[in-house]
C-alpha positions as CSV (number, residue, x, y, z in Angstrom):
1,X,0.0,0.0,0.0
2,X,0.9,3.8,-0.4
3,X,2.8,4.9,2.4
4,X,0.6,7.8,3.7
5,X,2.5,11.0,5.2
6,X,0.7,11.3,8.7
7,X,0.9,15.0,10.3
8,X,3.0,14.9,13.8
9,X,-0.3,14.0,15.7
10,X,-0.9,10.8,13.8
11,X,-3.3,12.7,11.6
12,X,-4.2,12.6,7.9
13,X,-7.2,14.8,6.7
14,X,-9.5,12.9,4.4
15,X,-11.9,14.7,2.0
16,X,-15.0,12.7,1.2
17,X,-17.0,13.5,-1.8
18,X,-20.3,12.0,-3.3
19,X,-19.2,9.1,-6.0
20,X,-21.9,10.5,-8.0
21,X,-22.4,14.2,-7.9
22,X,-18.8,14.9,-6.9
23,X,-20.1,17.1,-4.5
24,X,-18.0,17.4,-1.5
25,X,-20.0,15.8,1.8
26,X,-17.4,16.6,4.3
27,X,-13.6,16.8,5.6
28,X,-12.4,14.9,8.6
29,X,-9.7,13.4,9.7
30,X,-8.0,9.8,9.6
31,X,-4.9,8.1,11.3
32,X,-3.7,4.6,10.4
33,X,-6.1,2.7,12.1
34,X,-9.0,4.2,10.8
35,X,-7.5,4.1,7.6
36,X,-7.2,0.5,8.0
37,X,-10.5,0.2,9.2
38,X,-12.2,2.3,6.1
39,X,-10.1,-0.4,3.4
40,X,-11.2,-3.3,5.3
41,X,-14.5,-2.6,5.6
42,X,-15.7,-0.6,2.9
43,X,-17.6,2.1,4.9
44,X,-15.9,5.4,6.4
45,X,-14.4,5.4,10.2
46,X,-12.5,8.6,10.9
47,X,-10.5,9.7,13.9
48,X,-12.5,12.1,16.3
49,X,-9.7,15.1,17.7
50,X,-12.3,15.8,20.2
51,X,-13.1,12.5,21.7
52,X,-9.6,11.1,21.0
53,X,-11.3,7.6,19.5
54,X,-11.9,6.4,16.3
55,X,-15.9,6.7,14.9
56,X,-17.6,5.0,12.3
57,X,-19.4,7.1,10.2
58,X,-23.1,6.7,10.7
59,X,-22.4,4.3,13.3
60,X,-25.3,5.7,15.4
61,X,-27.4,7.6,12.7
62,X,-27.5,4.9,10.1
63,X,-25.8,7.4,7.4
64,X,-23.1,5.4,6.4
65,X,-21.0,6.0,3.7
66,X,-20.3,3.1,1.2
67,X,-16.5,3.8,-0.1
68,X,-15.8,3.4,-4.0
69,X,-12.6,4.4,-4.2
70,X,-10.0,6.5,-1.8
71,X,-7.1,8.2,-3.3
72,X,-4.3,10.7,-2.4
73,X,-2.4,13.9,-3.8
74,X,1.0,13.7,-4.9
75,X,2.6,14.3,-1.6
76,X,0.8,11.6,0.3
77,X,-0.6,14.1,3.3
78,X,-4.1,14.2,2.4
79,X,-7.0,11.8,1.7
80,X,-9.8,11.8,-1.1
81,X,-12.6,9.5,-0.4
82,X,-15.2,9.0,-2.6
83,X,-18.5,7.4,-1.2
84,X,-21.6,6.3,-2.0
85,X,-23.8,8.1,1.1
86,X,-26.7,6.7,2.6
87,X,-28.0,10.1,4.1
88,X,-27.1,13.1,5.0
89,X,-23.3,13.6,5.6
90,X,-23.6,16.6,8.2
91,X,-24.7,16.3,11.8
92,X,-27.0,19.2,11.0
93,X,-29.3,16.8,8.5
94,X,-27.9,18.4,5.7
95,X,-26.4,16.5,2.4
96,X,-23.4,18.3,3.1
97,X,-21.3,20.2,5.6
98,X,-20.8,22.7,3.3
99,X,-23.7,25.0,3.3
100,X,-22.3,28.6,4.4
101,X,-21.2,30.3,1.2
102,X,-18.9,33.2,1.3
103,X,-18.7,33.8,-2.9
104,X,-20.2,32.4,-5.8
105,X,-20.5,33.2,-9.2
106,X,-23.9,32.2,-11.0
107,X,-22.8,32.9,-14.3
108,X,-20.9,29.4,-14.2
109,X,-22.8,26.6,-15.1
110,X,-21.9,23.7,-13.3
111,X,-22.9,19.5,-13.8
112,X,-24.7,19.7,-10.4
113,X,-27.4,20.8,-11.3
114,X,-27.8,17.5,-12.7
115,X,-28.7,15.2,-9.7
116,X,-31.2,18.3,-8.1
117,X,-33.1,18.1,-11.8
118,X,-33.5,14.4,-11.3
119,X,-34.4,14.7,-7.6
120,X,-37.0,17.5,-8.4
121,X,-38.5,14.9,-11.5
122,X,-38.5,12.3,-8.9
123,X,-40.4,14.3,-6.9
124,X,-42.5,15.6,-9.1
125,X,-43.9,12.1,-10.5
126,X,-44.4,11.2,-6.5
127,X,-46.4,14.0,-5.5
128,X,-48.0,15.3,-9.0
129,X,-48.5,18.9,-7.9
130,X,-51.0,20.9,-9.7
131,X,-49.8,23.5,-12.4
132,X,-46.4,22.2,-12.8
133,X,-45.3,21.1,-16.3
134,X,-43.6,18.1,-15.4
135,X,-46.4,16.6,-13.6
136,X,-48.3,17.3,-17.3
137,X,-45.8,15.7,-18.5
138,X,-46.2,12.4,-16.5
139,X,-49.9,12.9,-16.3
140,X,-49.6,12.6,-20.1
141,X,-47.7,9.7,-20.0
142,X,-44.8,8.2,-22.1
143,X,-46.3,8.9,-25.8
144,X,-46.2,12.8,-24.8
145,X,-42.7,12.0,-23.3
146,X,-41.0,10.6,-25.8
147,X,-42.9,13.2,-28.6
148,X,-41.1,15.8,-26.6
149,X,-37.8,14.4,-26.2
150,X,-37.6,13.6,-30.2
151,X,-38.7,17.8,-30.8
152,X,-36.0,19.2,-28.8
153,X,-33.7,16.9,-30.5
154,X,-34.9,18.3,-33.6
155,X,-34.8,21.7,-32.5
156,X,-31.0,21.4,-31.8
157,X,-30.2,19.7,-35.0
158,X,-31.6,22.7,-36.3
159,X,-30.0,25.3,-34.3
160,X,-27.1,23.3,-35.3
161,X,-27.6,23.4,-38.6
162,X,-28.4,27.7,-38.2
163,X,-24.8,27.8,-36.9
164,X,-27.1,29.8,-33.7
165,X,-25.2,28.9,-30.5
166,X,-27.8,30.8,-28.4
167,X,-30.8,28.5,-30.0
168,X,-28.1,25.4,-29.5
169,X,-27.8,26.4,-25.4
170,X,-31.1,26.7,-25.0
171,X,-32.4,23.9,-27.1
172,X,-30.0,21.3,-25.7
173,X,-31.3,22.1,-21.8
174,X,-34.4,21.1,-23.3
175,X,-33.6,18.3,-24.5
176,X,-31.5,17.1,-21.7
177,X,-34.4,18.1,-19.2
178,X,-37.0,16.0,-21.6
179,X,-34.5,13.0,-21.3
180,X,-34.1,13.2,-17.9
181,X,-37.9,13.4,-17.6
182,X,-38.1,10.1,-19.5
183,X,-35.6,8.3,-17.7
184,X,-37.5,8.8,-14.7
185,X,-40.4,7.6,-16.5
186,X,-38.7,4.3,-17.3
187,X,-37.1,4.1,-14.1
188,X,-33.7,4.4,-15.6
189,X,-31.0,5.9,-13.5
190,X,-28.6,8.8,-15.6
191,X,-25.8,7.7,-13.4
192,X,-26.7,4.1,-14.9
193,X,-26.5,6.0,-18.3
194,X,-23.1,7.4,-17.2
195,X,-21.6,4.1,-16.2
196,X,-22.1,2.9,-19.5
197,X,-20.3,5.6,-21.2
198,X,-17.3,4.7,-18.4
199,X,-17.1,1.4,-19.2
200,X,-17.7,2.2,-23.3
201,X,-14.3,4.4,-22.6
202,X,-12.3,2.0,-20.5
203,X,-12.9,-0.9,-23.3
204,X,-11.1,1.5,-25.9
């Protein structure tokens, strides 16, 4: 194994982010036996600087944290630790720790707003509010679905074909929100849809 670069209390800090979403859950600390202990048994046990012991992650709560991979930087001081969570990662109930912000630009468009589309759809089809187009959409069924999804692909072919970037922009969030809206419909996860593409690249 990678010989890890503990700090002079024994410490390594370990950054665990969301397998999917890549959005970071949370930043704790481990030292070797935790370490150990997370590799061994595929869920998350940190070390706690406050109660001097080692915890397991959702030990109490039932949020644990599934590991898929855990890597390291270059110098070997610091931990990345990608997870598969099953709840909330902060103490407060929140997905993450990271809630506070202090600057943000909202001109940046960013792939997270990816899994909060597909958990508003989800939602949506559960609870079929009143006025909202994507409950039209599902009280229409698949037919009006899939109509959609094939005229927004048309629409940026066409945009395409216009040379129009703006039309193109706008056309393809369409589209892509009209896909995501019939994945839902057939119950097929987009991260299932992304782990094909992986494996489609690692086979080259």
């Amino acid at each position: 194994m990678i010989a890890i670069t503990f700090d002079e209390t024994g410490l390594v800090p370990a950054v665990v982010q969301d397998a999917r979403t890549k959005e970071v859950l949370t930043v704790a600390y481990m030292n070797e036996a935790s370490l150990n202990k997370t590799l061994e048994t595929g869920e998350t046990w940190f070390y706690s600087r406050s109660r001097q012991e080692l915890w397991h992650k959702g030990a109490t709560s039932g949020h644990t944290q599934q590991v898929v991979s855990v890597r390291t930087d270059c110098d070997q001081d610091a931990i990345v630790v990608e997870v598969m969570p099953k709840g909330p990662a902060c103490h407060k109930g929140t997905t993450s720790c990271f809630t506070e912000t202090l600057q943000e630009n909202s001109d940046v468009g960013s792939v997270g707003i990816l899994p909060y589309l597909m958990t508003v759809i989800e939602k949506r089809e559960k609870e079929m509010p009143a006025g909202a187009y994507t409950t039209y959409l599902f009280t229409e069924g698949i037919d009006k679905i899939c109509k959609k999804v094939g005229e927004e692909a048309t629409e940026v072919v066409i945009g395409a074909k216009n040379r129009d970037a703006e039309e193109v922009k706008w056309e393809a969030a369409d589209l892509i929100y009209h896909l995501l809206v019939l994945l839902q419909e057939q119950k097929v996860s987009f991260f299932d849809v992304l782990q094909v593409l992986e494996k489609r690249h690692e086979e080259k």
